[in-house]
C-alpha positions as CSV (number, residue, x, y, z in Angstrom):
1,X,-5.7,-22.1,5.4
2,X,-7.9,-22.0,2.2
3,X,-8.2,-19.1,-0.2
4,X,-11.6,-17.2,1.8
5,X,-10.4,-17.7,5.2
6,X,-6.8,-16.1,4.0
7,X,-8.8,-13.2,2.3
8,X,-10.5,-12.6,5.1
9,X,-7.5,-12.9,7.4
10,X,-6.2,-9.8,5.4
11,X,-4.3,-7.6,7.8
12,X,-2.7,-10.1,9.7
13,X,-1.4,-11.8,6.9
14,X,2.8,-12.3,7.3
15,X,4.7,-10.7,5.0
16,X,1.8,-7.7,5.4
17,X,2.0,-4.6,7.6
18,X,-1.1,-4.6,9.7
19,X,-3.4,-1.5,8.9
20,X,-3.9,-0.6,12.4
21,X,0.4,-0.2,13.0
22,X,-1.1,3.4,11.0
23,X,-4.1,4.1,12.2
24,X,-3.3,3.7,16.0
25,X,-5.4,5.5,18.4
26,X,-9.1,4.8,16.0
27,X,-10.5,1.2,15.5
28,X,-13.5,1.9,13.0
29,X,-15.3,5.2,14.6
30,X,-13.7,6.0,18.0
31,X,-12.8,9.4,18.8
32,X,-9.3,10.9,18.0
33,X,-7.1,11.1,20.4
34,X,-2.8,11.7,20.6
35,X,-1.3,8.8,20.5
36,X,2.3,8.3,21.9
37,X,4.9,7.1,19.7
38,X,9.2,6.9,19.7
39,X,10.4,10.5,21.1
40,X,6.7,11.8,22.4
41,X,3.0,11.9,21.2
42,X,1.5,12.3,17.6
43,X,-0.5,15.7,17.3
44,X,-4.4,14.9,16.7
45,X,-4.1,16.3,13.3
46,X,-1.8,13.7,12.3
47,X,-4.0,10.3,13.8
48,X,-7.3,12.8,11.8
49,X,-5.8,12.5,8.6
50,X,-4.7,8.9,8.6
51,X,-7.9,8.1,9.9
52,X,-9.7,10.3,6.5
53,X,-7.0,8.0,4.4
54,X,-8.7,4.8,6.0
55,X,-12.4,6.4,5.5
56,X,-11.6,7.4,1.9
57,X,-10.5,3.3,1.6
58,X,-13.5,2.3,3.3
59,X,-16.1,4.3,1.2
60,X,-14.3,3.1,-2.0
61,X,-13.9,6.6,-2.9
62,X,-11.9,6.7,-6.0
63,X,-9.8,10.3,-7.1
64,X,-12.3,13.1,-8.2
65,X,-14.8,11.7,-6.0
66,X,-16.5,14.2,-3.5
67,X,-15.9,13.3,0.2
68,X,-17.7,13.9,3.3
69,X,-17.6,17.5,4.6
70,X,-15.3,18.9,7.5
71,X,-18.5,18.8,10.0
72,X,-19.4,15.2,8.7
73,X,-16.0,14.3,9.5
74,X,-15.5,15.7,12.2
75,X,-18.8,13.7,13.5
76,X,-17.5,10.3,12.2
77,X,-13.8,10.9,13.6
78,X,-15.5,12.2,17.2
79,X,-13.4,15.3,17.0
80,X,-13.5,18.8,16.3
81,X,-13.7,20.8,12.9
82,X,-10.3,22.8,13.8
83,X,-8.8,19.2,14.0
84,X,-10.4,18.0,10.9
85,X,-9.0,21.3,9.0
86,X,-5.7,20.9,10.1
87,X,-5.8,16.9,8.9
88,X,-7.0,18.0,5.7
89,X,-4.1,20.3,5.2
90,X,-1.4,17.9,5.8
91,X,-3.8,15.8,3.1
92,X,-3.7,18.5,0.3
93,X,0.0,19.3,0.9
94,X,0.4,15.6,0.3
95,X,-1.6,15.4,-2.9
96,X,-4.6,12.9,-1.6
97,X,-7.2,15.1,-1.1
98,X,-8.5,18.4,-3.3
99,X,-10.4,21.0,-1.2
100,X,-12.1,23.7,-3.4
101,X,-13.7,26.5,-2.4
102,X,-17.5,26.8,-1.9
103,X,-17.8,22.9,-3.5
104,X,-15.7,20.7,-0.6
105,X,-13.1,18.2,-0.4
106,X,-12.7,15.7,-3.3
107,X,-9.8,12.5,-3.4
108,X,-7.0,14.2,-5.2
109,X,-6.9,12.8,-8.7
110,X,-4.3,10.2,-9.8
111,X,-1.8,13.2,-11.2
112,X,-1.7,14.4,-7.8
113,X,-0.7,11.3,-5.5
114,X,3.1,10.1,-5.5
115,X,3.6,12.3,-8.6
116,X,2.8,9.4,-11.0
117,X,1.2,11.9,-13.5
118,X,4.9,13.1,-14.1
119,X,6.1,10.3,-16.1
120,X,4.0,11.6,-18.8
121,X,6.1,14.8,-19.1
122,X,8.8,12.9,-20.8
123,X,7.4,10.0,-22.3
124,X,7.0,10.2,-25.7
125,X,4.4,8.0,-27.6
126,X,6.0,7.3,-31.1
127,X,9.3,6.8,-29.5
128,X,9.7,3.3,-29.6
129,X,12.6,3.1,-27.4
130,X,9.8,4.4,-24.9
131,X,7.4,2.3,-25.9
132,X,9.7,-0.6,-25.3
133,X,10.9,0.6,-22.1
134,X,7.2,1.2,-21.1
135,X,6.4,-2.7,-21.9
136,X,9.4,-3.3,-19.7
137,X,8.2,-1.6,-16.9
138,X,4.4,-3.0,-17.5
139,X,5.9,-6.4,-17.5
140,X,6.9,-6.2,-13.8
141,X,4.4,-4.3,-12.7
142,X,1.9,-7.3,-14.5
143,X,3.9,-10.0,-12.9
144,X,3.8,-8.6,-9.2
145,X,0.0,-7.4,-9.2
146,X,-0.9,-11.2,-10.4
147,X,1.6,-12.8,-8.3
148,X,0.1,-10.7,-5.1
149,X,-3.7,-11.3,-6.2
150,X,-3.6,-14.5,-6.0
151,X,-1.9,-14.3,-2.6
152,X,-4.8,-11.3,-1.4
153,X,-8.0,-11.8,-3.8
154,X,-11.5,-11.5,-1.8
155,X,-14.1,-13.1,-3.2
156,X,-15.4,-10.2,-4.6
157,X,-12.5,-8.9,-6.2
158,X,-12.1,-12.6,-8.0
159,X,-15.4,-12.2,-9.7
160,X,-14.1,-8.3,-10.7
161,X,-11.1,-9.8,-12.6
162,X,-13.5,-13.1,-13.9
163,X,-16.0,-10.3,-15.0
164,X,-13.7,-8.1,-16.5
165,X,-12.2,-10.3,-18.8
166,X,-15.7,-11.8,-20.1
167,X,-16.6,-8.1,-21.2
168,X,-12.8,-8.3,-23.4
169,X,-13.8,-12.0,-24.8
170,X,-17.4,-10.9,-25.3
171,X,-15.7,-7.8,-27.2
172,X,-13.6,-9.9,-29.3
173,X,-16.6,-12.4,-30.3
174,X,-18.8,-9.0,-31.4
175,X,-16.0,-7.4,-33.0
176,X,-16.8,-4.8,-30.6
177,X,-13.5,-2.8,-30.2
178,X,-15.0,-0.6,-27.6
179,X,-16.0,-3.3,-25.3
180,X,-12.3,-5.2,-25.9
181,X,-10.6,-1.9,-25.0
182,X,-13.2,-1.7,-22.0
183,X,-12.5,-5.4,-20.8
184,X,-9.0,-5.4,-21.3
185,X,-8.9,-2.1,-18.9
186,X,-10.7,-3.2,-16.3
187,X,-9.3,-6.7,-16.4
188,X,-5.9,-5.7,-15.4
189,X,-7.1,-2.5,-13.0
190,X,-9.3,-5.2,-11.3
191,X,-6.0,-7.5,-10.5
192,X,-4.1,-4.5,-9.7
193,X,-7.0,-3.3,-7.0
194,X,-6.8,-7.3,-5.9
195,X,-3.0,-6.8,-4.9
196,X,-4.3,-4.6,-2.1
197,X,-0.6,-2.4,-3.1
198,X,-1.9,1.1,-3.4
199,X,1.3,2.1,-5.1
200,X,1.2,-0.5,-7.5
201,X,-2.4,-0.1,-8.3
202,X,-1.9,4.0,-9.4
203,X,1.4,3.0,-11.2
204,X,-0.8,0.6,-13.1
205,X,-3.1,2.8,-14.1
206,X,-0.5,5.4,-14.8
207,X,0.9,2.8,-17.1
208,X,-2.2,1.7,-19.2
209,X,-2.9,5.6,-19.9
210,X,0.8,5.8,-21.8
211,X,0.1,2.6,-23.1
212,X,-3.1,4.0,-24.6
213,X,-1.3,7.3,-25.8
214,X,1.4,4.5,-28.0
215,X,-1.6,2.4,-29.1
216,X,-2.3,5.3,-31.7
217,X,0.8,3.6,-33.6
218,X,0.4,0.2,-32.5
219,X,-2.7,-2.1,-31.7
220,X,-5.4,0.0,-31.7
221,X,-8.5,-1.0,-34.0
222,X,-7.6,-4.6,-34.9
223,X,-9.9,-6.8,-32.9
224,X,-8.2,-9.5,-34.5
225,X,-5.7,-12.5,-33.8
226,X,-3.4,-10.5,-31.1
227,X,-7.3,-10.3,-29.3
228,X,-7.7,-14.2,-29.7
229,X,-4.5,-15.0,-28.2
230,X,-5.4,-12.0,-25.1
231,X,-8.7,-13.4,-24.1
232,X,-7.3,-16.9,-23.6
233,X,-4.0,-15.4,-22.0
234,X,-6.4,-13.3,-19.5
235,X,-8.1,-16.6,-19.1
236,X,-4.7,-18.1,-18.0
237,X,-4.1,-14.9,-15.3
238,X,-8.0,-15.6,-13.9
239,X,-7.2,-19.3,-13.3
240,X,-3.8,-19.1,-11.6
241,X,-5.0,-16.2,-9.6
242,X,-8.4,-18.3,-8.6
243,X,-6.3,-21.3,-7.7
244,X,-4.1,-19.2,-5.5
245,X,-0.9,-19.8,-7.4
246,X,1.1,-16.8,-7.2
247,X,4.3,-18.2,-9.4
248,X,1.6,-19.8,-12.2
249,X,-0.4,-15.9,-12.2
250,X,3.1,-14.3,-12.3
251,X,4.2,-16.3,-15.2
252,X,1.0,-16.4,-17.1
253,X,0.8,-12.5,-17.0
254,X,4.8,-12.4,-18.0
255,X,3.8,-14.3,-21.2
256,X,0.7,-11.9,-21.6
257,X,2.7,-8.9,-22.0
258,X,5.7,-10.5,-23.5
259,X,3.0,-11.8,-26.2
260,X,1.4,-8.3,-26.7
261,X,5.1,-6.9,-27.2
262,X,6.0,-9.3,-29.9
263,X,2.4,-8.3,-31.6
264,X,3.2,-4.4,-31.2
265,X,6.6,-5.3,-33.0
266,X,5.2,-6.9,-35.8
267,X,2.4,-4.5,-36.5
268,X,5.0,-1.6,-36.3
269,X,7.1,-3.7,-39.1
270,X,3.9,-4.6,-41.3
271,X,3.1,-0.1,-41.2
272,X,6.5,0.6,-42.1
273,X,7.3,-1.8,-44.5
274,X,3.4,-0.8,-46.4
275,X,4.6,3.0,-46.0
276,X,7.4,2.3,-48.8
C-alpha cells in the first residue's frame, strides 16, 4: 500500500483504534440515539458529547475557539437542546469545552484538557536539572511524533511540516530570529498534529512552552551555528517522514534534540565561564 492510499485508509489502519468503536450510534450527522453496550444502553448525553468531541475534530477547532451554539448543535446532532446541555456538562467537567455565560461554548484551552498545564507548577526554568529532564522527556516525545507521522501523514499535513521548516531556514538565511522561533514552532507542532495522537500532540505543546520559559537562559537570540545545524536536521525529520520511514524519522529527530541539548550545554558553560 503506498503512502496516500495508507493516509487515507486512516481509521482502519492495524495497530489503530477505529474512530467509530467511540462514536457508535452517529456516522457523520445521523441523529442520536442510545446505544447498547456491556451491562445495558449508553444514556444520549453520553453518544452527544462524543459526537461534539468528533465535530470539534472535524471543524479543526483548536482550544479558545468559539463553537457552535446548543441550538446549532442540537440541529447537527438531530437531537434535542436538553440532550445537547447535558453533553456539554459531562464536556466542561472533563475540561474540553468552556461554556461562559451570555458568550457560548468555546474548546477548553490546553491548561484545561488532561491537566497538562500542571507541569508548569513545578517546573522551574533556570533549574537545569529541569531543563535537562525537560530535554529528556522532549526527546521521546520527538522520537514518537516522527516515528508515527511518517506512519499517518496526509498529504496535507506533509506539506504543513515541509512548510514549516522553510519559514525556520528562511529565518536563519534573514537572520530573522522571529521567523526561526516561528518555523521551528510550527515545524514540530505540525509533526506532532501528523501523529494523529491527541495526547501526544497537547504534551508537545505543553513541552515547547517550558522549553520557551528555559530559552531565557539558553538559546534564545543567537540565530547562529546551533540554527545551521537545526534547519538541515529538520530537513532530515521532513525526508524520513515523506519517505514513510518511521525508524529513519525517529532517529533523525533523536539526533535533533540530542544536538540542541549539547548546544544548550555549551552556551550555559560559555555565560558562566564570561560571568567570572
Amino acid at each position: 500500500m503506498c503512502r496516500t492510499d495508507r493516509a487515507r485508509a486512516g481509521r482502519g489502519r492495524k495497530g489503530r483504534p477505529d474512530r467509530s468503536y467511540f462514536c457508535r450510534g452517529w456516522r457523520g450527522g445521523g441523529a442520536v440515539t442510545e446505544t447498547p453496550r456491556e451491562g445495558g444502553y449508553r444514556p444520549g448525553y453520553e453518544v452527544a458529547a462524543e459526537q461534539v468531541l468528533e465535530l470539534i475534530a472535524r471543524l479543526g477547532l483548536r482550544p479558545g475557539d468559539r463553537m457552535p451554539t446548543e441550538n446549532d448543535l442540537a440541529g447537527q446532532l438531530g437531537t434535542s437542546r436538553t440532550v445537547v446541555r447535558e453533553a456539554v456538562k459531562i464536556l466542561s467537567a472533563l475540561g474540553r469545552v468552556r461554556a461562559q455565560k451570555g458568550r457560548g461554548l468555546y474548546v477548553a484551552d490546553d491548561e484545561g484538557m488532561l491537566g497538562a498545564g500542571r507541569l508548569a507548577s513545578f517546573f522551574l526554568p533556570t533549574d537545569l536539572d529541569h531543563v535537562y529532564m525537560l530535554f529528556e522527556f522532549r526527546r521521546a516525545q520527538e522520537m514518537e511524533t516522527s516515528r508515527l507521522a511518517a506512519r499517518r501523514a496526509t498529504p496535507a499535513e506533509l506539506r504543513a511540516v515541509e512548510e514549516a521548516a522553510a519559514v525556520c531556514r528562511h529565518g536563519f538565511e534573514t537572520g530573522r530570529q522571529d521567523l526561526f522561533d516561528e518555523g521551528d514552532d510550527t515545524f514540530h507542532t505540525a509533526i506532532a498534529t501528523a501523529s494523529h495522537n491527541m495526547f501526544l500532540q497537547i504534551a508537545v505543546r505543553e513541552a515547547r512552552r517550558l522549553q520557551a520559559q528555559s530559552s531565557l537562559i539558553g538559546l534564545r537570540g543567537t540565530v547562529g551555528g546551533h540554527a545551521a545545524k537545526a534547519v538541515e536536521e529538520h530537513d532530515a525529520i521532513y525526508q524520513a517522514i515523506r519517505a514513510g520511514d518511521a525508524e529513519a524519522a525517529a532517529h533523525a529527530a533523536a539526533t535533533h534534540i540530542d544536538n540542541t541539548l549539547d548546544d544548550y550545554r555549551r552556551e550555559i558553560q560559555q555565560r558562566l565561564f564570561s560571568s567570572d
